[in-house]
C-alpha positions as CSV (number, residue, x, y, z in Angstrom):
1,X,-49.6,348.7,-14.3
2,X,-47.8,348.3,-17.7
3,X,-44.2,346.3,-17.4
4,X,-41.1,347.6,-19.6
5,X,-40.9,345.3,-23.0
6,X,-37.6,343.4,-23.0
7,X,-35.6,342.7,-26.2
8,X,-36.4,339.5,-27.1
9,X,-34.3,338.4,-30.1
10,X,-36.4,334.6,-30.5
11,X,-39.3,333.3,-28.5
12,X,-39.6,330.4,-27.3
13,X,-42.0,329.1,-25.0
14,X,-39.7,329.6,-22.1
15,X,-39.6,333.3,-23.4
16,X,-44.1,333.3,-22.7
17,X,-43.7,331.8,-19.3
18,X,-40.8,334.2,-17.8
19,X,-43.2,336.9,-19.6
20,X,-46.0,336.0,-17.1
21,X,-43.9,335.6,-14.6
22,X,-42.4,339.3,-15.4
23,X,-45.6,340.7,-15.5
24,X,-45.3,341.6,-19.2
25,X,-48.1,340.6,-21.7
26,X,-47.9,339.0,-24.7
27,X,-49.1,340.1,-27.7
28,X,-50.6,337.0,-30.6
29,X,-52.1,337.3,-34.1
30,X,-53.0,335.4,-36.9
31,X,-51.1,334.7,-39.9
32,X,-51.4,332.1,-42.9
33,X,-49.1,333.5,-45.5
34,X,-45.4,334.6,-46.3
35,X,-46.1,338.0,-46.7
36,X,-48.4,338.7,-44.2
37,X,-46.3,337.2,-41.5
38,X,-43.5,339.1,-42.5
39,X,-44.8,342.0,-41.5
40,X,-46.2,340.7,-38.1
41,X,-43.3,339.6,-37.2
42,X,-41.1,342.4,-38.3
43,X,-43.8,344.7,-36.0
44,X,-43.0,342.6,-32.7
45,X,-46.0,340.4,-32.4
46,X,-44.4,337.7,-29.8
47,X,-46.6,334.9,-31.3
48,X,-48.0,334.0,-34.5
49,X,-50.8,331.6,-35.0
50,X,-52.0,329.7,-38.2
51,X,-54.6,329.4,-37.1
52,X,-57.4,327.0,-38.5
53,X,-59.6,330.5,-39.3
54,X,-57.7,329.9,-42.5
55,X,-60.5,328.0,-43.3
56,X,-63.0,331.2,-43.2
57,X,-60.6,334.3,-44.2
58,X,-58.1,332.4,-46.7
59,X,-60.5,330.0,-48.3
60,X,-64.4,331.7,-47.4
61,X,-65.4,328.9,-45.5
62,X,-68.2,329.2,-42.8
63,X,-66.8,327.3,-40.1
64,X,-63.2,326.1,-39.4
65,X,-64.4,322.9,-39.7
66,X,-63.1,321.8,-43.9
67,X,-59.6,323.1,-43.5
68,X,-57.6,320.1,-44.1
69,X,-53.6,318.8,-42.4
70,X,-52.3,319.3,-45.8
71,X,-53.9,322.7,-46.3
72,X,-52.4,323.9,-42.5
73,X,-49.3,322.8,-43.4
74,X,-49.1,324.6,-46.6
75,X,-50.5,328.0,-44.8
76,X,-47.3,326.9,-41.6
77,X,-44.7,326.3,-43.6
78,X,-45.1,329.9,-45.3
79,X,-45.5,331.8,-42.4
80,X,-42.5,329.8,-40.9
81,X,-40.0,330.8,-44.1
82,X,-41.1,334.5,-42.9
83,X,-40.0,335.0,-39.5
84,X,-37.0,335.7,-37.1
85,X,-38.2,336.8,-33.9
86,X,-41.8,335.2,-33.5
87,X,-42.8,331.7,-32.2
88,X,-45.1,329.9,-34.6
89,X,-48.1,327.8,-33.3
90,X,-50.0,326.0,-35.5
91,X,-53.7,324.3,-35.8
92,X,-54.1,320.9,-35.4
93,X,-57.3,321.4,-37.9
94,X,-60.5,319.4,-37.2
95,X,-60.4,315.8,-37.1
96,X,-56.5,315.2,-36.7
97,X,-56.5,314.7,-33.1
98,X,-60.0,313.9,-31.6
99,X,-60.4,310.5,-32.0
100,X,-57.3,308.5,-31.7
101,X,-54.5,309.7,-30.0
102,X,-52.1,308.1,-32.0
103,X,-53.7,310.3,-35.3
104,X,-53.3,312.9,-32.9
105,X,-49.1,312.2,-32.3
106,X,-48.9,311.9,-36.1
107,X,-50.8,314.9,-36.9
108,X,-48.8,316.7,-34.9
109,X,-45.4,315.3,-36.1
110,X,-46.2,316.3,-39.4
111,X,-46.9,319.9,-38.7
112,X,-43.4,320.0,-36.5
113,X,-41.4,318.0,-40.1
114,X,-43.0,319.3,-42.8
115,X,-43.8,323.3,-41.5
116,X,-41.4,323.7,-39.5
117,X,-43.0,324.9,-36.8
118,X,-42.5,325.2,-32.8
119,X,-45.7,324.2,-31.3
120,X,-49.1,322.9,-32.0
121,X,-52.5,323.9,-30.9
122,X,-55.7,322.4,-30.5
123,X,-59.1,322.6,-28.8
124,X,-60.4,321.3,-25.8
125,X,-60.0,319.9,-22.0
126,X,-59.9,316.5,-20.4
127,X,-61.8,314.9,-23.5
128,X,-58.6,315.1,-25.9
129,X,-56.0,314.6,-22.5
130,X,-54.8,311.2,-23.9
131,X,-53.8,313.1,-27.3
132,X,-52.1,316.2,-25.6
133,X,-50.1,313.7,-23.1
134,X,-49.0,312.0,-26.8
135,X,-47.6,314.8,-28.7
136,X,-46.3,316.2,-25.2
137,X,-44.4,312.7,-24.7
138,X,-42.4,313.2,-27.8
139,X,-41.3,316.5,-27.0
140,X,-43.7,318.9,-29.0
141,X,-45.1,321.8,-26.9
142,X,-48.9,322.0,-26.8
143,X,-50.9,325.2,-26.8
144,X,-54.3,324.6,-25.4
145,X,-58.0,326.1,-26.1
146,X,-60.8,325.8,-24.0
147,X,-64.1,328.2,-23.8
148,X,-65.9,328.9,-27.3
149,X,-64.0,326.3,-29.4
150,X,-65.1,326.5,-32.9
151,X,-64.1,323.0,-34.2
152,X,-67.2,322.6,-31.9
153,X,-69.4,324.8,-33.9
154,X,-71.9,322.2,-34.8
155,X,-72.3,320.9,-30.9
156,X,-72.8,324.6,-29.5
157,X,-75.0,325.5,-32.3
158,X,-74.4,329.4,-31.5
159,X,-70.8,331.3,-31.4
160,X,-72.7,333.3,-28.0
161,X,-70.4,333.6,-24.3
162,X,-69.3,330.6,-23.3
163,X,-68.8,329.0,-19.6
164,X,-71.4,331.9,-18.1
165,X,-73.3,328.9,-16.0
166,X,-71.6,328.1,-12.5
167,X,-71.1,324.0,-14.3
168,X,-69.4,324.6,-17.6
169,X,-67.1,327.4,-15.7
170,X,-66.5,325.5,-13.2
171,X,-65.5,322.5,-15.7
172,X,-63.3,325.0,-17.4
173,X,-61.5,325.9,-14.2
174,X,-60.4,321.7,-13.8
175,X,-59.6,321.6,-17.7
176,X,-57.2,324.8,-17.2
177,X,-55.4,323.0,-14.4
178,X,-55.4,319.7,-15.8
179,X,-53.6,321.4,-19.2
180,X,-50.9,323.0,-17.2
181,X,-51.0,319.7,-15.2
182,X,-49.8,317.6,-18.3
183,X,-47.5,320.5,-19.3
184,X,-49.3,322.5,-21.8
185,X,-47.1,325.7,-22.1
186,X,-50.0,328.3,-22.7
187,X,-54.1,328.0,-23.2
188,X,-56.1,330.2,-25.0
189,X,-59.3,331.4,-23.4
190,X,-62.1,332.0,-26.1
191,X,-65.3,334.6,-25.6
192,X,-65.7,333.6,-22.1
193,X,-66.5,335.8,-19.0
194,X,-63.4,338.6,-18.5
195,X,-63.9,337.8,-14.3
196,X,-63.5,334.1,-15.3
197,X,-60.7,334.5,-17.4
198,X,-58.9,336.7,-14.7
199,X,-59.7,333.5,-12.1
200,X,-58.0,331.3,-14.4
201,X,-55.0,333.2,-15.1
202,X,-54.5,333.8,-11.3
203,X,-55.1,329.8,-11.0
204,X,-52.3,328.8,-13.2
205,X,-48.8,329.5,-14.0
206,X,-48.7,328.9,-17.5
207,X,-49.7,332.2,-19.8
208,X,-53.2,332.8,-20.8
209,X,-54.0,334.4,-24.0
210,X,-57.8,335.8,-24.3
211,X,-59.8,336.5,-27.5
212,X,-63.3,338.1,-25.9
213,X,-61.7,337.1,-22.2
214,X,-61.1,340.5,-21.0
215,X,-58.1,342.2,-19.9
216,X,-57.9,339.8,-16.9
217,X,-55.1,337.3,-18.4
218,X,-51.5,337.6,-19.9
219,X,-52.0,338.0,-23.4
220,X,-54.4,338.9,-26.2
221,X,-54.8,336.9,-29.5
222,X,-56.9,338.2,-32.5
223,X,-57.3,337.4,-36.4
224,X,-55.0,339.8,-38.5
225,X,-57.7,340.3,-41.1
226,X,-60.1,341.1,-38.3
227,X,-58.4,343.5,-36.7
228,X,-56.4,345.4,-39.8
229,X,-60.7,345.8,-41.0
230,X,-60.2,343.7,-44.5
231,X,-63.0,341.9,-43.3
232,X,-65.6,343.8,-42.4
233,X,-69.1,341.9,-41.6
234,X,-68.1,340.8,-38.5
235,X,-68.7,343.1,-35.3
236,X,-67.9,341.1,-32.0
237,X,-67.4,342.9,-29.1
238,X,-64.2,342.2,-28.3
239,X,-62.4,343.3,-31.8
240,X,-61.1,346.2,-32.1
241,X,-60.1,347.4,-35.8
242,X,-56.9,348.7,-36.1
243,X,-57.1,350.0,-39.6
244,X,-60.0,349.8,-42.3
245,X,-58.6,348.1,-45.5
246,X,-61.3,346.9,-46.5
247,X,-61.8,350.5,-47.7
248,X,-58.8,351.5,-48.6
249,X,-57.9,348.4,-50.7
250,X,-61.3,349.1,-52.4
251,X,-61.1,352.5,-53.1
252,X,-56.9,351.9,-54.3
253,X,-58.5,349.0,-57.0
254,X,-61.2,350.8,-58.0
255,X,-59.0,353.9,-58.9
256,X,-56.7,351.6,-60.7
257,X,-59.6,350.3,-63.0
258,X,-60.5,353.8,-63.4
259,X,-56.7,355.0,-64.6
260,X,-56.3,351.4,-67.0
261,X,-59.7,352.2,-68.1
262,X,-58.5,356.1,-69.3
263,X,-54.9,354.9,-70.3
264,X,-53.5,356.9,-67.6
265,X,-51.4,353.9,-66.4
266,X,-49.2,353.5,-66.9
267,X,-47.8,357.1,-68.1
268,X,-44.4,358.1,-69.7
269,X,-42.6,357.4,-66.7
270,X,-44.0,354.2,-66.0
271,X,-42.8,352.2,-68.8
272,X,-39.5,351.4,-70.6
């Protein structure tokens, strides 16, 4: 059953957990630039990530893995210059926050100073607990990100369905609780089992936002770039393409190299 939208003017993560608690979804995509998140944001999107998939669309990386804490800043502070009514969650990118918790308090503070934004992200349950209870203790909400975490790439070997054996869903379930637990204000659920998803939002009372997670949890997250079709080699499942740019934007280019080409641009009108 759908819920009427309310007019939100700002949100905040309050605003996400009084959305779940209305019964009204929430609605998350990608952003890394000034223009681009412009227009998100002007369209409604509740929640913009810049996300560390920088590293792959922005920069043609294969993994998320090189994008650096300078680099996610730079993509942040952009989006953050562009926005009104969105809240903007940012990456903590690979290596930032694993290790040492206080790298992890000082990744994060950066992002918050230096971006601007209003909350940080990163992957993982009870393994990287010390680091979330660190940022959390000086007052920076946390977005957490359990099931197919990419930072992970090299450990999983494979991008296939996580959490689809009884253990590692069953481990997923305790990392869910333990995030809300330490006061994570949302988790995202990655390419994991839609009926195990739905468990986990029903489990918790913090919003969950799926990407390949069904239609099970409180929100849905994809990459802009996925889903407007300007990429177009990659085929999951659970993406649905919106427009096809990478089509149009070809076609649009190509005619313009056609009309330089002939001098038909510009014409009489076009110039002074």
């Amino acid at each position: 059953m759908s819920v009427a939208k309310k007019d939100y003017k700002r949100i905040t993560v309050k605003t996400l957990v009084d959305m779940k608690a209305n019964g009204e979804k929430i609605s998350m995509l990608t952003a890394y630039d000034y223009t681009m998140a412009k227009i998100v944001d002007g369209a409604g999107v509740d929640v913009i990530l810049v996300g560390d998939s920088a590293s792959n669309v922005m920069a043609g990386h294969e993994t998320t893995l090189p994008i650096t804490l300078d680099q996610m800043i730079y993509h942040a502070a952009g989006v953050v210059r562009a926005i009104e009514r969105s809240l903007v969650v940012v990456d903590l990118p690979f290596g930032s926050y694993q290790s040492d918790p206080k790298e992890a308090l000082r990744s994060a503070i950066r992002i918050m100073k230096e971006s601007g934004g209003h909350a940080v992200k990163l992957e993982g349950g009870k393994e990287v607990k010390e680091s979330i209870k660190r940022i959390l203790n000086a007052g920076i909400p946390v977005m957490g990100h359990l099931g197919l975490t990419p930072q992970s790439i090299y450990k999983f070997g494979t991008y296939t369905v996580r959490a689809k054996e009884e253990e590692e869903a069953d481990k997923l379930k305790e990392d869910a609780l333990m995030l809300e637990r330490i006061g994570c204000f949302a988790i995202v659920l990655e390419k994991i089992p839609a009926k195990l998803a739905k468990e986990v939002a029903e489990s918790i009372s913090i919003p969950v936002i799926g990407i390949g997670a069904g239609n099970g949890v409180d929100g849905q997250v994809l990459v802009l770039h996925d889903m407007l079709g300007m990429t177009h080699e990659f085929h999951p499942r659970f993406l649905r393409r919106y427009m096809n740019l990478y089509e149009d934007m070809t076609s649009s280019i190509s005619q313009y190299v056609k009309d330089v080409k002939a001098v038909d641009f510009p014409n009489d009108e076009e110039q002074y």
